[in-house]
LONUNU-114861 format. One record per atom (N, C-alpha, C, O): x, y, z. Coordinates in steps of 0.1 Angstrom, whole numbers, plus 5000, padded with zeros to 4 digits. Example, Ala and Ser with C-alpha at 12.3 -4.5 7.8 and 13.67 -1.06 7.14 Angstrom:
2
513249435078 512349555078 513249675078 514249675085 512849785071 513749895071 512950005079 513450115080 
This chain:
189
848976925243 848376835252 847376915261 847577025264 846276855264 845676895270 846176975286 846976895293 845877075292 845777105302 845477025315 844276995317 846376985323 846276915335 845676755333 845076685341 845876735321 845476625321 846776525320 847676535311 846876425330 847376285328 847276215324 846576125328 848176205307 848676105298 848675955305 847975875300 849275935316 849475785321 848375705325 848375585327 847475795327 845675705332 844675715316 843475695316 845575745305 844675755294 844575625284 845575615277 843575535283 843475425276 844275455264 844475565260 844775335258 845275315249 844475345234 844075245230 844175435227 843675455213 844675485200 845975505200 843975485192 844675475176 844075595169 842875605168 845175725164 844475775155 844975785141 846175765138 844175805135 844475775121 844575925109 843776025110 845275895102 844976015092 843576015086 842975915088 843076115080 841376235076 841876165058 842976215054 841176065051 841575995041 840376105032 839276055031 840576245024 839976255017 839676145000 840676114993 837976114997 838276034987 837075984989 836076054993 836875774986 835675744987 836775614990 837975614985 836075505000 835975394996 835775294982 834875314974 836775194981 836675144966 835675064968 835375054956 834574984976 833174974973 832175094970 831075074966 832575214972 831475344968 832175364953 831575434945 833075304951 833775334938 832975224930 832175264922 833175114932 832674984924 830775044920 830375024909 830075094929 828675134930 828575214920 827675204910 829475314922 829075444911 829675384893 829275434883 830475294893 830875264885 832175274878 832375274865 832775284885 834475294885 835275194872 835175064871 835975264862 836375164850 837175054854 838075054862 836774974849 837274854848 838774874854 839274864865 839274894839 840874904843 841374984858 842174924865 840875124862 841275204868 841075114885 841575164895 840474994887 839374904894 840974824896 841574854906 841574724886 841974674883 843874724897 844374694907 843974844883 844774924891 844974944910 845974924916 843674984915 843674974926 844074864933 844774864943 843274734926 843274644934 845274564930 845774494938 845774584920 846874604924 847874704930 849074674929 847474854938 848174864946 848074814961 848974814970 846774784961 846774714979 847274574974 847674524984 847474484965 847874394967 849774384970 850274314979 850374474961 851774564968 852174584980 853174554985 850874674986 850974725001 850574555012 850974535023 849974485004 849974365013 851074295012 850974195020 852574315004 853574235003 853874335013 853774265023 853974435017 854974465028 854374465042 855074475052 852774445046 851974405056 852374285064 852474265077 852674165048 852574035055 854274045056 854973965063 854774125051 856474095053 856574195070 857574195076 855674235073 855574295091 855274165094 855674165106 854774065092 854273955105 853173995105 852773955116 851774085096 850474085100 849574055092 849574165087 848674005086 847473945085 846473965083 845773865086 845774075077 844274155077 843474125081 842874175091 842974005073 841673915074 840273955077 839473915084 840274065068 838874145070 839074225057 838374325058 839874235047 840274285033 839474295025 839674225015 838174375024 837374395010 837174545012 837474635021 836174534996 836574704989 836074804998 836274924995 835474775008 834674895021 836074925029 836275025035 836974825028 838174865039 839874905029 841074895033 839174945014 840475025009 839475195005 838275225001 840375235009 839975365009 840975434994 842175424991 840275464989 841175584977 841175724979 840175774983 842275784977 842675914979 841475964967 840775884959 841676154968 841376184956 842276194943 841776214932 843276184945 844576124936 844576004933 845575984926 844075884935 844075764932 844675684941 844775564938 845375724953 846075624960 845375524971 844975554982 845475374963 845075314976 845475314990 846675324992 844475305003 845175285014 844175145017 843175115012 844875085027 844074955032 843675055050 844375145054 842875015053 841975055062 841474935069 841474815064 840874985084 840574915092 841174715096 840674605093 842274775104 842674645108 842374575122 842874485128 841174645122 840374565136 840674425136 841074375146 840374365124 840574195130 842274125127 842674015129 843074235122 844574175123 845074115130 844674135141 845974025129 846373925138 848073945133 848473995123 848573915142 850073875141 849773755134 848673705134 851373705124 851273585117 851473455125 851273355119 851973465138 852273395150 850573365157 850173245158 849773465160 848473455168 847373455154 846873545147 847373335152 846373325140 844773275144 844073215136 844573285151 842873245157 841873305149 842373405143 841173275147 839873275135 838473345146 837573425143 838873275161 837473335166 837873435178 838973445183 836673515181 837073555189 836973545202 836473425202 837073575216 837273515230 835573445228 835573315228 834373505226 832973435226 833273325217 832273255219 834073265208 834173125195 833373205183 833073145173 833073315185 832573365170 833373385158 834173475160 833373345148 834073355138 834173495134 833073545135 834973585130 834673745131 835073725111 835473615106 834973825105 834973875094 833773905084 832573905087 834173925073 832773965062 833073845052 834173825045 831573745054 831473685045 832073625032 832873525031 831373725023 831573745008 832773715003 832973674991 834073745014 835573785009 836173705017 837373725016 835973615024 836473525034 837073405034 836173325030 838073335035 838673275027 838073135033 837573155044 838172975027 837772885030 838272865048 837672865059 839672845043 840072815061 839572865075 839272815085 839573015070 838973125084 836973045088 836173035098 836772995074 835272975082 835272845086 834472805095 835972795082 836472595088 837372595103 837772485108 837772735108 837972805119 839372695121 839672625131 840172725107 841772655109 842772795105 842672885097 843472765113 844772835113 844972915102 845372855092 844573075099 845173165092 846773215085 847873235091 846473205076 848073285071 847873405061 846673455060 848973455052 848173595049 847473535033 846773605026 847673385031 846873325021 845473375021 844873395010 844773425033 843073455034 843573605026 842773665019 844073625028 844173775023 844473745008 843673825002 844873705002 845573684984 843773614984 843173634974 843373564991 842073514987 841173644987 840673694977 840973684995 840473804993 840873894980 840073934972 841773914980 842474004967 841673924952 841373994942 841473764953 841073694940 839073724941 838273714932 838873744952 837173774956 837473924950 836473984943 838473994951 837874164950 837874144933 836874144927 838974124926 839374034913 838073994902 837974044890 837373934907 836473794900 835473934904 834673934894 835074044912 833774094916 833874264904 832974354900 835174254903 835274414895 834774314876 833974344868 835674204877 835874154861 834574084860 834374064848 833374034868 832773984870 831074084868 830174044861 831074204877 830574254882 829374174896 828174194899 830374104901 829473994910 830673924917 831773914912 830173864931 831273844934 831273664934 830173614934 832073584933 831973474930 830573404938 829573354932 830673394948 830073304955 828773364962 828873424973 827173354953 826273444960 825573344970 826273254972 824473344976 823273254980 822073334983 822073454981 821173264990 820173324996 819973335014 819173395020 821373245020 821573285030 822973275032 823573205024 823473325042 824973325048 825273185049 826473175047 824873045051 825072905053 825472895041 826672855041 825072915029 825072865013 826472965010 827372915002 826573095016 827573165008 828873095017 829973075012 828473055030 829872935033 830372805027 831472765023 828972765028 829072635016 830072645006 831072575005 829572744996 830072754985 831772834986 832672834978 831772894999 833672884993 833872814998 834972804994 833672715007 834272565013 834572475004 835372395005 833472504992 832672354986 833272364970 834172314963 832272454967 832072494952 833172554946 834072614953 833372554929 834272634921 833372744920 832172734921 834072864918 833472964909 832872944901 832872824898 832073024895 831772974882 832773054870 833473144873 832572994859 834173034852 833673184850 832573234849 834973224849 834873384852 834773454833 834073544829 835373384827 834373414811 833573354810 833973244806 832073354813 830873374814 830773494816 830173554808 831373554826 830873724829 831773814822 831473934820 833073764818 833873874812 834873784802 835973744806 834073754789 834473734777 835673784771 836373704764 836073894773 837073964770 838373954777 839473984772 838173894791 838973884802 840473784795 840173674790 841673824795 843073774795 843073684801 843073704813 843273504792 843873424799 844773434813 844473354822 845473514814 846473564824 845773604839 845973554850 845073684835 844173734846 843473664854 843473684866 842473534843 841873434848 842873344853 842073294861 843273324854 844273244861 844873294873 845073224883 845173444874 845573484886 844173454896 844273374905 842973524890 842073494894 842073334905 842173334917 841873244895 841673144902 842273094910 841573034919 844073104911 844973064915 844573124931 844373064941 844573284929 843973334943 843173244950 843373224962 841973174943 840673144948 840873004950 839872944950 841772954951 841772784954 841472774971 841972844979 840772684973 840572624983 841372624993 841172675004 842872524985 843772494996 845072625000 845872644991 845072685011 845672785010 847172795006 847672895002 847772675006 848972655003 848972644983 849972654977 847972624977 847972644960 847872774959 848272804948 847472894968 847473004961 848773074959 849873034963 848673184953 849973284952 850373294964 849573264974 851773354966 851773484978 851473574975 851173594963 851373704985 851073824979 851973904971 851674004964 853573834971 854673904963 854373804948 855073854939 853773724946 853573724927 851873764922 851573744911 851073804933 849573854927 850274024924 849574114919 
């Protein structure tokens, strides 16, 4: 500890472990295999059964906020907008809706009650964007990329990946439904 310094007047901070490795969006960029893609995104979907079995909530879950070791181990990263599964608010003290876009589940932008369903939604966005190379829902502005997960189906996901397992597609979609109560939990994705 520092020298003469008083612990009890020191703001509350978080430190974190030094994650050597890359982000699994710097991974998706450089071109990370398919399968090995796949893999990842089933071990954060794992580490999210024991998240949401804490009572917590991510809701800010895409590939910039899983980090990979240089051994291959996912970590999930940055839980700035976590919520307890009790305090589910969508905005913040200003009414701003806080999260990223792209990966965002219907409810959080219709600014209704969260559960860790936005999160398995997210897990079906990271899903559809590795098998895909694209993530379901593009536009030309942020209003249209709301629109369309409010609104719109995917487009079917063999169009982009022909080869893709019945099975998969389906996990796929089941993630991406609308109504948060049709998707998986995070203990069968």
């Amino acid at each position: 500890l520092l020298r003469g310094h008083n612990l009890l007047h020191t703001p509350p901070f978080l430190v974190f472990d030094l994650v050597e490795g890359a982000s699994f969006s710097e991974l998706l960029e450089e071109g990370v295999a398919q399968e090995e893609a796949l893999c990842i995104i089933k071990e954060v979907a794992q580490t999210l059964v024991e998240v949401h079995h804490q009572g917590v909530i991510h809701r800010d879950l895409k590939p910039e906020n899983i980090l990979v070791t240089k051994d291959g181990k996912a970590i999930i990263s940055d839980f700035g907008l976590a919520k307890a599964a009790e305090l589910t608010s969508v905005k913040t003290k200003t009414g701003k809706v806080v999260g990223t876009l792209l990966y965002m589940a219907p409810e959080r932008l219709m600014e209704k009650p969260t559960t860790s369903a936005c999160d398995v939604y997210a897990i079906g966005v990271m899903l559809y964007e590795v098998l895909a190379q694209r993530t379901p829902f593009i536009g030309v502005n942020p209003i249209e990329v709301a629109h369309a997960h409010i609104k719109s189906k995917p487009p079917p996901l063999k169009r982009f990946a022909p080869n893709c397992s019945p099975q998969l597609i389906e996990l796929v979609n089941s993630c991406l439904q609308k109504d948060p109560s049709s998707r998986p939990t995070s203990t069968q994705v």
